[in-house]
N, CA, C and O atoms as CSV, one atom per row, in Angstrom:
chain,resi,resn,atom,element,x,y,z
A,1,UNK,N,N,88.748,94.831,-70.417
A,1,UNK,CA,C,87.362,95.137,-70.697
A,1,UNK,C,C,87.065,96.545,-70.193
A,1,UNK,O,O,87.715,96.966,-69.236
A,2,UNK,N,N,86.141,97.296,-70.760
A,2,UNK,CA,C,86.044,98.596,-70.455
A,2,UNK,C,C,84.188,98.874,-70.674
A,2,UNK,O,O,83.350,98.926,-71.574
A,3,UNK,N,N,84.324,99.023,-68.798
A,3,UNK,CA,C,82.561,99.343,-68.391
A,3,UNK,C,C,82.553,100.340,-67.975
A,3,UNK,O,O,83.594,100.629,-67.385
A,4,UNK,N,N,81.637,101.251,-68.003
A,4,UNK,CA,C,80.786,102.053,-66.966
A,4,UNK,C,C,81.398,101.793,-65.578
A,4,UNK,O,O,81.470,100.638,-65.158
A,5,UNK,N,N,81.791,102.720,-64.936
A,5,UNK,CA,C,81.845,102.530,-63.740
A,5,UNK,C,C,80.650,102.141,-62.975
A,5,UNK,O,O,79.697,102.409,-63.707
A,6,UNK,N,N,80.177,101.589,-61.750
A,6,UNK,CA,C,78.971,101.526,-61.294
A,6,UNK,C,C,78.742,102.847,-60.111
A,6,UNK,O,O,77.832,102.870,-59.283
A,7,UNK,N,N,79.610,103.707,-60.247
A,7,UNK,CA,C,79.721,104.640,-59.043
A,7,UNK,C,C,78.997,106.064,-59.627
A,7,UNK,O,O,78.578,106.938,-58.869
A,8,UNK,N,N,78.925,106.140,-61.092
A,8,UNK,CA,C,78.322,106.766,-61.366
A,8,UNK,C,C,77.119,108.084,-61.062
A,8,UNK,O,O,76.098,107.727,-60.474
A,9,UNK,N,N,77.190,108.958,-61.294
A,9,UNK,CA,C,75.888,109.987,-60.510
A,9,UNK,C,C,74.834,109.657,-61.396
A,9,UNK,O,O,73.834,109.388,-60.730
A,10,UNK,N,N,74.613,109.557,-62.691
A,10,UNK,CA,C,73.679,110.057,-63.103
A,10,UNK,C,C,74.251,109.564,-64.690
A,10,UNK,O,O,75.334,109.842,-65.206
A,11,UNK,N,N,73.349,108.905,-65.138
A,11,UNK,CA,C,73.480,108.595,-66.898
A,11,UNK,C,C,72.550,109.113,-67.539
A,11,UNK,O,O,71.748,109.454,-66.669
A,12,UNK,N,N,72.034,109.467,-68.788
A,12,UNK,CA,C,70.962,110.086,-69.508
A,12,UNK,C,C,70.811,108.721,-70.622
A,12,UNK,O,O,71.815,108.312,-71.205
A,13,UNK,N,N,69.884,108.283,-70.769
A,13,UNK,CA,C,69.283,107.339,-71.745
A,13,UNK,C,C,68.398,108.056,-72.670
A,13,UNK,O,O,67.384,108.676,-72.349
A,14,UNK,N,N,69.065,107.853,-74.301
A,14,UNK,CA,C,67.934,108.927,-74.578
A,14,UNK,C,C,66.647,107.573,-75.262
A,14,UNK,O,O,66.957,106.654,-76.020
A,15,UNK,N,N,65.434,107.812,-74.785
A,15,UNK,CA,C,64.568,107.323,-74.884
A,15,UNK,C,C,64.245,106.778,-76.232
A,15,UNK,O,O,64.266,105.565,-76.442
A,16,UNK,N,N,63.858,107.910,-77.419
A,16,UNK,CA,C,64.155,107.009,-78.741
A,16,UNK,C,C,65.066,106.894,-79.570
A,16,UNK,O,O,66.102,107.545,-79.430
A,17,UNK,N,N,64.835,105.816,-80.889
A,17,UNK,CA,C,66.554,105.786,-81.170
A,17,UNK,C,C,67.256,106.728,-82.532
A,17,UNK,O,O,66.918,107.463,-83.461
A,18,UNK,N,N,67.766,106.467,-82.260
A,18,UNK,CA,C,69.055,107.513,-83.161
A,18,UNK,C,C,69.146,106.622,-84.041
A,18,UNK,O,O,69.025,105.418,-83.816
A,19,UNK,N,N,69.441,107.295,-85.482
A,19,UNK,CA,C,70.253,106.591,-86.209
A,19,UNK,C,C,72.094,106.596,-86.524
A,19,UNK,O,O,72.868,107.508,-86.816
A,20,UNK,N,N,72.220,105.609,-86.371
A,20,UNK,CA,C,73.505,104.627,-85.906
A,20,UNK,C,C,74.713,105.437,-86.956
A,20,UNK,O,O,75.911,105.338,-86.694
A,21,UNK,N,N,74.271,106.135,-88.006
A,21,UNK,CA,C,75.244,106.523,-88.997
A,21,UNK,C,C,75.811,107.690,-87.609
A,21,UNK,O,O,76.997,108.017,-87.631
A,22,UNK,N,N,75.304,108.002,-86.976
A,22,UNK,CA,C,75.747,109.448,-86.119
A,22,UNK,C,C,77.054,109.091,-85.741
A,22,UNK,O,O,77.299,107.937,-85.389
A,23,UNK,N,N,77.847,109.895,-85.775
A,23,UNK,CA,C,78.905,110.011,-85.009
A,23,UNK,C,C,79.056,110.656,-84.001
A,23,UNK,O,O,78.014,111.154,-83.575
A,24,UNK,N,N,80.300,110.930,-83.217
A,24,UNK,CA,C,80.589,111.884,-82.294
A,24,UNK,C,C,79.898,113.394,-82.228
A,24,UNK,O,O,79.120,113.851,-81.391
A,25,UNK,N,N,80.329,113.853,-83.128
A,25,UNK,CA,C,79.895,115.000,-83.767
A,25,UNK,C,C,77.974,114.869,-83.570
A,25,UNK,O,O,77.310,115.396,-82.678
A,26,UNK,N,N,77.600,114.232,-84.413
A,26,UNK,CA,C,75.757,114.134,-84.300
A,26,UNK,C,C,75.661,113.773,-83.220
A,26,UNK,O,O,74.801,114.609,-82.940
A,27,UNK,N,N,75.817,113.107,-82.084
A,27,UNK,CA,C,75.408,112.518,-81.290
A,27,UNK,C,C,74.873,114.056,-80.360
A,27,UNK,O,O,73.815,114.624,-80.093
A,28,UNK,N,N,76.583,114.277,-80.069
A,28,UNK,CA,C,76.918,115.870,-79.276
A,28,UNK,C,C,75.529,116.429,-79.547
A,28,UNK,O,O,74.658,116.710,-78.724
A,29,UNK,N,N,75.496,116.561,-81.238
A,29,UNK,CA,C,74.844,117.928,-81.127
A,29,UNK,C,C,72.603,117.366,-80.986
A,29,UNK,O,O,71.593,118.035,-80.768
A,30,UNK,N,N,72.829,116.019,-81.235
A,30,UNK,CA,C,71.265,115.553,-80.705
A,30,UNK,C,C,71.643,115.636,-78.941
A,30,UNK,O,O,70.675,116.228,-78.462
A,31,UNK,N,N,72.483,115.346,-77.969
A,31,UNK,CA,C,72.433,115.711,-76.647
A,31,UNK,C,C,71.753,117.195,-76.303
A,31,UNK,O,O,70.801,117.451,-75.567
A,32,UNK,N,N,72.805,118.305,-77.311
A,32,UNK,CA,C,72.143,119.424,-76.978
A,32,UNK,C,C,71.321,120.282,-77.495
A,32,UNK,O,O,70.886,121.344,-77.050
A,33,UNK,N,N,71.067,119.502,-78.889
A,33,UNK,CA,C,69.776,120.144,-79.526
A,33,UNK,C,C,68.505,119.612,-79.477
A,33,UNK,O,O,67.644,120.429,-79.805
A,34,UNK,N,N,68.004,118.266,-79.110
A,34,UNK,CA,C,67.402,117.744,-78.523
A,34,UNK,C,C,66.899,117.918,-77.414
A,34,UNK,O,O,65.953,118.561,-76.958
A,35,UNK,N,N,68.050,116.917,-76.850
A,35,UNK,CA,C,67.694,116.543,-75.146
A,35,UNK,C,C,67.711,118.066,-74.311
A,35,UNK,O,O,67.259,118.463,-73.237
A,36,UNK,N,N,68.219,118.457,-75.041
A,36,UNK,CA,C,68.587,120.249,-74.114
A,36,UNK,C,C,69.144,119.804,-72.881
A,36,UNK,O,O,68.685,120.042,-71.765
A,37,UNK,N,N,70.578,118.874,-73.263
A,37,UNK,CA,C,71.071,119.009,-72.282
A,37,UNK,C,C,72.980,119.015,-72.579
A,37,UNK,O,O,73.337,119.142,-73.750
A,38,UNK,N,N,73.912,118.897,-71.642
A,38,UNK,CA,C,74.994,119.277,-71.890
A,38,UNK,C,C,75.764,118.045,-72.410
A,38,UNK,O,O,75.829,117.027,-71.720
A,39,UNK,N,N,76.408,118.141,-73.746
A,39,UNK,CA,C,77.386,116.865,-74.077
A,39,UNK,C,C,78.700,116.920,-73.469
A,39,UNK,O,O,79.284,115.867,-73.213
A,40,UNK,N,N,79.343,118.306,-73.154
A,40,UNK,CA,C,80.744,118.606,-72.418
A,40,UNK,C,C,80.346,118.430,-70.879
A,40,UNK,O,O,80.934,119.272,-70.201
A,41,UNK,N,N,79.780,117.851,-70.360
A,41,UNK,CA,C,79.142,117.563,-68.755
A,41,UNK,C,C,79.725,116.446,-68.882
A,41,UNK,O,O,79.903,115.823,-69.929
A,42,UNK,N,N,80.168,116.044,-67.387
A,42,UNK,CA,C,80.845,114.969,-67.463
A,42,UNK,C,C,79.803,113.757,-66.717
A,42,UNK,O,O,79.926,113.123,-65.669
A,43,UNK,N,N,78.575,113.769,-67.945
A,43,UNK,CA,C,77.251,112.409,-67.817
A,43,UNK,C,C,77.954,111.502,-68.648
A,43,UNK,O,O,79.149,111.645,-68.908
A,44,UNK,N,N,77.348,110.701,-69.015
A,44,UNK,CA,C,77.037,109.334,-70.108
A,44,UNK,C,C,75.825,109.714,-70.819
A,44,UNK,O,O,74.796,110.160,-70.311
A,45,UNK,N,N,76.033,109.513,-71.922
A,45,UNK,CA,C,74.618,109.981,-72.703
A,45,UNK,C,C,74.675,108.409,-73.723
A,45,UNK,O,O,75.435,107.990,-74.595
A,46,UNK,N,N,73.518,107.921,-73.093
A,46,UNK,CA,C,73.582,106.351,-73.947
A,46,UNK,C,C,72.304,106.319,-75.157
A,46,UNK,O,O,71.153,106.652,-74.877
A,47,UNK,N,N,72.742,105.842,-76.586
A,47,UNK,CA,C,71.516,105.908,-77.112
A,47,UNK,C,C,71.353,104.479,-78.115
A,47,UNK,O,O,72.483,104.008,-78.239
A,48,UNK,N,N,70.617,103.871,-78.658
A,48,UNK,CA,C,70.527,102.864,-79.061
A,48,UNK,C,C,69.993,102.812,-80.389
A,48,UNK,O,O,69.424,103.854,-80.714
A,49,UNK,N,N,70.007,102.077,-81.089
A,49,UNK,CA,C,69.612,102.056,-83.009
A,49,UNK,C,C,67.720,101.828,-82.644
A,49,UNK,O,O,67.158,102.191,-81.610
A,50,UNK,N,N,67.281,101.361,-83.450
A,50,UNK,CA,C,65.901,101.166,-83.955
A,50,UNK,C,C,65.756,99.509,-83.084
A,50,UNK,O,O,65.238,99.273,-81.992
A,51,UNK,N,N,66.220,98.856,-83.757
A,51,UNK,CA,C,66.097,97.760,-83.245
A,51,UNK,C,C,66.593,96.951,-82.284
A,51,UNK,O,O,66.578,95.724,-82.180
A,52,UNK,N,N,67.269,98.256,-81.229
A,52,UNK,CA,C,67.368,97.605,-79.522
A,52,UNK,C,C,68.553,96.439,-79.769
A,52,UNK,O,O,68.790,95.558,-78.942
A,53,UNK,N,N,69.164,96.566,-80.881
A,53,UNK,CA,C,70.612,95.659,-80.662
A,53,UNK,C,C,72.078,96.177,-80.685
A,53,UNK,O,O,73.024,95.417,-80.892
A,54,UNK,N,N,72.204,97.368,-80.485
A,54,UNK,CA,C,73.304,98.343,-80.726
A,54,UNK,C,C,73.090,99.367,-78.998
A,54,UNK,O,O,72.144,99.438,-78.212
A,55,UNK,N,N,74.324,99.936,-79.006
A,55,UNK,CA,C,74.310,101.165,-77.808
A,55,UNK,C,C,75.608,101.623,-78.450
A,55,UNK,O,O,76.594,100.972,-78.795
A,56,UNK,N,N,75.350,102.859,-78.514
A,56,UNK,CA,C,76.482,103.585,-78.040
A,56,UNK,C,C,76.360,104.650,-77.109
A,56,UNK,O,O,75.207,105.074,-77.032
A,57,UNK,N,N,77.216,105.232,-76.354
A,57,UNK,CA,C,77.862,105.802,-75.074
A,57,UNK,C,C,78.805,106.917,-75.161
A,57,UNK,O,O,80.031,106.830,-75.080
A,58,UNK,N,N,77.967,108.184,-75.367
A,58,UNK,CA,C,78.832,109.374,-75.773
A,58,UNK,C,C,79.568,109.981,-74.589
A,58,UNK,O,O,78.611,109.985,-73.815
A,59,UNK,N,N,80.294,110.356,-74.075
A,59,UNK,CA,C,80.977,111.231,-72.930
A,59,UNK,C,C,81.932,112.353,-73.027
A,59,UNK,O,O,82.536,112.454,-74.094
A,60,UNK,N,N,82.125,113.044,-72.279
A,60,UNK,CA,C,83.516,114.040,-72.689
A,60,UNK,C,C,84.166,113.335,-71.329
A,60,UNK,O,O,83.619,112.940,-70.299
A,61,UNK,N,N,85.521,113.340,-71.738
A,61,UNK,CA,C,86.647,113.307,-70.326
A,61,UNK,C,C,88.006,114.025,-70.550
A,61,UNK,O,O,88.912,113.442,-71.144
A,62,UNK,N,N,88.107,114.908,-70.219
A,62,UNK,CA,C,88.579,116.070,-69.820
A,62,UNK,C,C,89.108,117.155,-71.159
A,62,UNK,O,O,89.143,118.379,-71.034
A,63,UNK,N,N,89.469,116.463,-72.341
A,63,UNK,CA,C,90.097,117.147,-73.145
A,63,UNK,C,C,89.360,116.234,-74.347
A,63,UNK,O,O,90.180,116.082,-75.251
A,64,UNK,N,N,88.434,115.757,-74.573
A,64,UNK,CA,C,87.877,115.019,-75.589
A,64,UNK,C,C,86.691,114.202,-75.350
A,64,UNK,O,O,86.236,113.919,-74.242
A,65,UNK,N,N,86.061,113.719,-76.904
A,65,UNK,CA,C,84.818,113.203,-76.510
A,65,UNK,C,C,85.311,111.539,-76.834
A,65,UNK,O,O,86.151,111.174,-77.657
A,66,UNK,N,N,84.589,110.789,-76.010
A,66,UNK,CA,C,84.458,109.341,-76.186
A,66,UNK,C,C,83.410,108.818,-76.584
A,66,UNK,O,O,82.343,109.360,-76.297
A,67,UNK,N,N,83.440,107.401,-77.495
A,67,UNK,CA,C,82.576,107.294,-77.983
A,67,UNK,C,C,82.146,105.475,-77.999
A,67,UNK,O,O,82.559,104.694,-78.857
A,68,UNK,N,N,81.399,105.167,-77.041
A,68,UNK,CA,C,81.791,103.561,-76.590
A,68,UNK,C,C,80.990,102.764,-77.757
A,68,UNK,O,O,80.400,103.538,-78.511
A,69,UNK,N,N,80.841,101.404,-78.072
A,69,UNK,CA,C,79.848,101.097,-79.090
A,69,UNK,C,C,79.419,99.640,-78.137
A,69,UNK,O,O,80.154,99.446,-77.168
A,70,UNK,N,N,78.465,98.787,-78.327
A,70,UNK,CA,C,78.013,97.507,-78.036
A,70,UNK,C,C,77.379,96.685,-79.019
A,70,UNK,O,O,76.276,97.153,-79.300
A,71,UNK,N,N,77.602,95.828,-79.538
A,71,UNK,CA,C,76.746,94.932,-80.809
A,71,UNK,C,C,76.090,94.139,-80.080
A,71,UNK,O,O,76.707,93.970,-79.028
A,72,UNK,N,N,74.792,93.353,-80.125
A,72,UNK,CA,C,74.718,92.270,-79.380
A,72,UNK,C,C,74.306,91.468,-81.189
A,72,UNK,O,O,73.605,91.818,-82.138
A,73,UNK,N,N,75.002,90.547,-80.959
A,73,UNK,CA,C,74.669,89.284,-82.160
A,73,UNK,C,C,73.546,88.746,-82.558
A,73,UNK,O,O,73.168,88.539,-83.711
A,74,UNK,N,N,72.709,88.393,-80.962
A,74,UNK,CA,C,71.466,87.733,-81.225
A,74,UNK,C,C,69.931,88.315,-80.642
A,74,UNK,O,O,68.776,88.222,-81.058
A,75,UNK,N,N,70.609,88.987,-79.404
A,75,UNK,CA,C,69.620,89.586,-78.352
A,75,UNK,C,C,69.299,90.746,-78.536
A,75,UNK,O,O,69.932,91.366,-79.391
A,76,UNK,N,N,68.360,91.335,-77.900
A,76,UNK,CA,C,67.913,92.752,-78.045
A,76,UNK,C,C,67.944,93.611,-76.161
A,76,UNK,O,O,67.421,93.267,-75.102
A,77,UNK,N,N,68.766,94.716,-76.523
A,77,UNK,CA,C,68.578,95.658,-74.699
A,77,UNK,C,C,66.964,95.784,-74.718
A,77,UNK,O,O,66.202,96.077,-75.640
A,78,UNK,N,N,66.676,95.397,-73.123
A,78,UNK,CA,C,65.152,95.870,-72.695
A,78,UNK,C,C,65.552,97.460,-72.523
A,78,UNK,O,O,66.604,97.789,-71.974
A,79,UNK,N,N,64.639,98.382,-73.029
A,79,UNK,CA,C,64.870,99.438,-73.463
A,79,UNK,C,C,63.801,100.352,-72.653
A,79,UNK,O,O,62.601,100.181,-72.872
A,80,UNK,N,N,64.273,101.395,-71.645
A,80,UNK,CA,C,63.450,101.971,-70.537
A,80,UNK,C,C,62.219,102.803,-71.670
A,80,UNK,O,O,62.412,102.962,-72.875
A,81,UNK,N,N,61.538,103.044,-71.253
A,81,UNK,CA,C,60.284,103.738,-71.577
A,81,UNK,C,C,59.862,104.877,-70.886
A,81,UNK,O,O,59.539,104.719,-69.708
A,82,UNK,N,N,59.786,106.251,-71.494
A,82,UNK,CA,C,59.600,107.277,-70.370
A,82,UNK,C,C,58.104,108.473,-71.474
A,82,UNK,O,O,57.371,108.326,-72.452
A,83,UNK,N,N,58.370,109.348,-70.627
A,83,UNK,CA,C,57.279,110.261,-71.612
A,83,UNK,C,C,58.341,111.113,-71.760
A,83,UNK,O,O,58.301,111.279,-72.979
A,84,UNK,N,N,59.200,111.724,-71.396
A,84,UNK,CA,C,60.264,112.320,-71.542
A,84,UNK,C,C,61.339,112.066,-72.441
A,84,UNK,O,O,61.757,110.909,-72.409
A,85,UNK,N,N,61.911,112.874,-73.262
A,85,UNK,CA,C,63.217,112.267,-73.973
A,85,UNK,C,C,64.358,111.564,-73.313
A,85,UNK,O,O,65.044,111.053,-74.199
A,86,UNK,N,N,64.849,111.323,-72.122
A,86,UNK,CA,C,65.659,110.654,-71.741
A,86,UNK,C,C,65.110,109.992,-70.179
A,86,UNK,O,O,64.264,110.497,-69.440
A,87,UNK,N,N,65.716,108.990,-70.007
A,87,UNK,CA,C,65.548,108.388,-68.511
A,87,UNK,C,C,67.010,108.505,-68.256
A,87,UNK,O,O,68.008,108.443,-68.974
A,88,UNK,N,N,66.686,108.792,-66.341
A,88,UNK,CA,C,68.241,109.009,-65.893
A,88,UNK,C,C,68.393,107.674,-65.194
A,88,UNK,O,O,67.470,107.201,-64.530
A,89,UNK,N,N,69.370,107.167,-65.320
A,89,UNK,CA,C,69.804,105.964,-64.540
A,89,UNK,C,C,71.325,105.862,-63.642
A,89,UNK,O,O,72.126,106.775,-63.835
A,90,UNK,N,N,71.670,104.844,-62.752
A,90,UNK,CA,C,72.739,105.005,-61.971
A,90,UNK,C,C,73.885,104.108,-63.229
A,90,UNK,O,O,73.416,103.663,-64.277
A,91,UNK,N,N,75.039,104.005,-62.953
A,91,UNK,CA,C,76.300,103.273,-63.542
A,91,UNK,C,C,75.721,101.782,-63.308
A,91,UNK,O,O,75.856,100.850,-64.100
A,92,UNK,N,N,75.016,101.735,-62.005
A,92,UNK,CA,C,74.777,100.280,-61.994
A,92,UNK,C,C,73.971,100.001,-62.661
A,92,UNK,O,O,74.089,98.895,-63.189
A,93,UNK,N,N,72.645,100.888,-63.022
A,93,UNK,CA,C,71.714,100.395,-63.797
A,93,UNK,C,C,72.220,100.135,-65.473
A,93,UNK,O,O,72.013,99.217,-66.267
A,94,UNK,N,N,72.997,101.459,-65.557
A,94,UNK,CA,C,73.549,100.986,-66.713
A,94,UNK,C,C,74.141,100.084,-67.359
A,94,UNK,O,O,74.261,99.974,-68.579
A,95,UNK,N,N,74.737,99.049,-66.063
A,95,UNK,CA,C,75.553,97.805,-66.506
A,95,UNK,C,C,74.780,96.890,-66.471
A,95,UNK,O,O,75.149,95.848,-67.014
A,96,UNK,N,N,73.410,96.931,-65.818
A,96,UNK,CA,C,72.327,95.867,-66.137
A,96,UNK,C,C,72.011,96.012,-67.137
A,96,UNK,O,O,71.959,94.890,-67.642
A,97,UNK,N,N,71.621,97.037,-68.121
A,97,UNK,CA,C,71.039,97.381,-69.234
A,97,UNK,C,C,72.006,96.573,-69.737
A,97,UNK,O,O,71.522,95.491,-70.066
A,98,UNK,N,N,72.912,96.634,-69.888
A,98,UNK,CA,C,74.122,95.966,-70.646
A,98,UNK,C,C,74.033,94.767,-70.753
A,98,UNK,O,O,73.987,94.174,-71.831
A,99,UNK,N,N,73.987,94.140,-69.408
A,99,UNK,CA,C,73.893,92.626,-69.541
A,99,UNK,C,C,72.970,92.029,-69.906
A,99,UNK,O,O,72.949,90.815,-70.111
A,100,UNK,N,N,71.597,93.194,-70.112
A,100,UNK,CA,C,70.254,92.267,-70.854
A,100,UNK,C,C,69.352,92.323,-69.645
A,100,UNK,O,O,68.309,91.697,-69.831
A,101,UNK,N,N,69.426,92.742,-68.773
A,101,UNK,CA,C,68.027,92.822,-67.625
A,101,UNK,C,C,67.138,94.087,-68.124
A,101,UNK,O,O,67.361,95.169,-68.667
A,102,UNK,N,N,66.051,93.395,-67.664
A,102,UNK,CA,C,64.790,94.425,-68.281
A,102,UNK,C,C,64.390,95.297,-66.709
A,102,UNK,O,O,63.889,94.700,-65.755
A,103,UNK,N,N,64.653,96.470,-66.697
A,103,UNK,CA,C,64.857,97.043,-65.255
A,103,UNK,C,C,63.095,97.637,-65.004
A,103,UNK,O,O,62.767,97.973,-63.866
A,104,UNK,N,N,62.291,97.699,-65.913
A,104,UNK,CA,C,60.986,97.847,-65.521
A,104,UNK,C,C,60.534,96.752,-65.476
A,104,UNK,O,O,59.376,96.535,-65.833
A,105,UNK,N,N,61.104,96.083,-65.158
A,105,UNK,CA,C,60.581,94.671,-63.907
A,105,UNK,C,C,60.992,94.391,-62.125
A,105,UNK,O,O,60.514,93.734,-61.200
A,106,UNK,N,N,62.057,95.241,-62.316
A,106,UNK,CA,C,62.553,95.348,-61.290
A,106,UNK,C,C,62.079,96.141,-60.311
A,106,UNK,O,O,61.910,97.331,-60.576
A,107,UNK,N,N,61.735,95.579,-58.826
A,107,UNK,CA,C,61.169,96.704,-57.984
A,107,UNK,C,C,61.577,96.145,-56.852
A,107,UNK,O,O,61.683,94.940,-56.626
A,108,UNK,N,N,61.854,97.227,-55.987
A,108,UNK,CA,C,62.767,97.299,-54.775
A,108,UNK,C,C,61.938,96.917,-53.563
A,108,UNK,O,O,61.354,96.161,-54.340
A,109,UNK,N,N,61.449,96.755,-52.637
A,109,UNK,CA,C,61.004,96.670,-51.622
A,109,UNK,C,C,59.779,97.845,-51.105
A,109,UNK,O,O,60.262,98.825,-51.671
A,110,UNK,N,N,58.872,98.233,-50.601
A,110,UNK,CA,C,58.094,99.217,-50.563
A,110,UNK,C,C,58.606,99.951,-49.263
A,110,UNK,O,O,59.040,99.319,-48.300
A,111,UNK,N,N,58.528,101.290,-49.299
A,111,UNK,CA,C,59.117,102.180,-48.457
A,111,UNK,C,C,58.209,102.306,-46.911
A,111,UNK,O,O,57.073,102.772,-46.998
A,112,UNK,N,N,58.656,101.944,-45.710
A,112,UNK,CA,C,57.877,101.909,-45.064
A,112,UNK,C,C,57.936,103.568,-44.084
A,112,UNK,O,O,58.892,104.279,-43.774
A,113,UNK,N,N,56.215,103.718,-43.792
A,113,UNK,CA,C,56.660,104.977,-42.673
A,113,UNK,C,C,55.638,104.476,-41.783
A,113,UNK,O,O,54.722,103.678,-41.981
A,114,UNK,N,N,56.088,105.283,-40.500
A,114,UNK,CA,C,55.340,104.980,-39.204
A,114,UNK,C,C,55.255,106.030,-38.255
A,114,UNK,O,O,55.960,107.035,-38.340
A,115,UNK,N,N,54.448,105.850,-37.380
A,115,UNK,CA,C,54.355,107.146,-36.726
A,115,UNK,C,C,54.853,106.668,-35.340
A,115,UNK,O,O,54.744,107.467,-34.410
A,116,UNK,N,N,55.357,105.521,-35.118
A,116,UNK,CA,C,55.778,105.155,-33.737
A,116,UNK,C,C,56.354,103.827,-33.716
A,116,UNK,O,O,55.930,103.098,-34.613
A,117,UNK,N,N,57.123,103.368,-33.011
A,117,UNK,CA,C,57.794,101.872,-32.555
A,117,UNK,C,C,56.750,101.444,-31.568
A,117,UNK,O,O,56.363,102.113,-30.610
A,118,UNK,N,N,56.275,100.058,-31.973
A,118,UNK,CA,C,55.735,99.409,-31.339
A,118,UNK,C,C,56.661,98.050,-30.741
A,118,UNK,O,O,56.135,97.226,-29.993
């Protein structure tokens, strides 16, 4: 089986969807004509069809581009929402996306500060 690492720095989600005919080639050039950002960077640039049941997963690694795909049969990815063209996420988040967790539900604990130990 072949995942995402979860160690990941930094993934780019691009926010809306692409159409699915794209290849390698289109994808690249919506990363950097778009997103204005780098497809030869060694990110994950993940983007999804219209109807939230497809991903694919563009990357370069070292001498070429990769190009991952996901079908889901019945289900649909909860799909981040930003005002921005892409949301950045970790490897781990990315493998939740994968498995179907809706991550704007998810919230961590609230950050505490203090001005002293009592």
């Amino acid at each position: 089986m072949m995942r995402p690492p979860n160690e990941l720095p930094a993934v780019y989600v691009c926010v809306a969807p692409v159409d699915f005919r794209l290849q390698i080639n289109g994808l690249a050039a919506r990363v950097q004509e778009s997103l204005l950002l780098d497809p030869l960077s060694a990110q994950l640039f993940v983007f999804s069809n219209h109807w939230r049941n497809r991903v694919k997963i563009l990357y370069w690694e070292r001498n070429g581009f990769v190009l991952w795909q996901k079908r889901l049969e019945r289900d649909r990815f909860y799909w981040p929402r930003s005002e921005g063209a892409t949301v950045s996420l970790t490897g781990q988040q990315l493998n939740w996306l994968l498995d179907g967790f809706d991550l704007s539900k998810w919230r961590g604990h609230a950050r505490l500060h203090y001005d002293y130990v009592a």
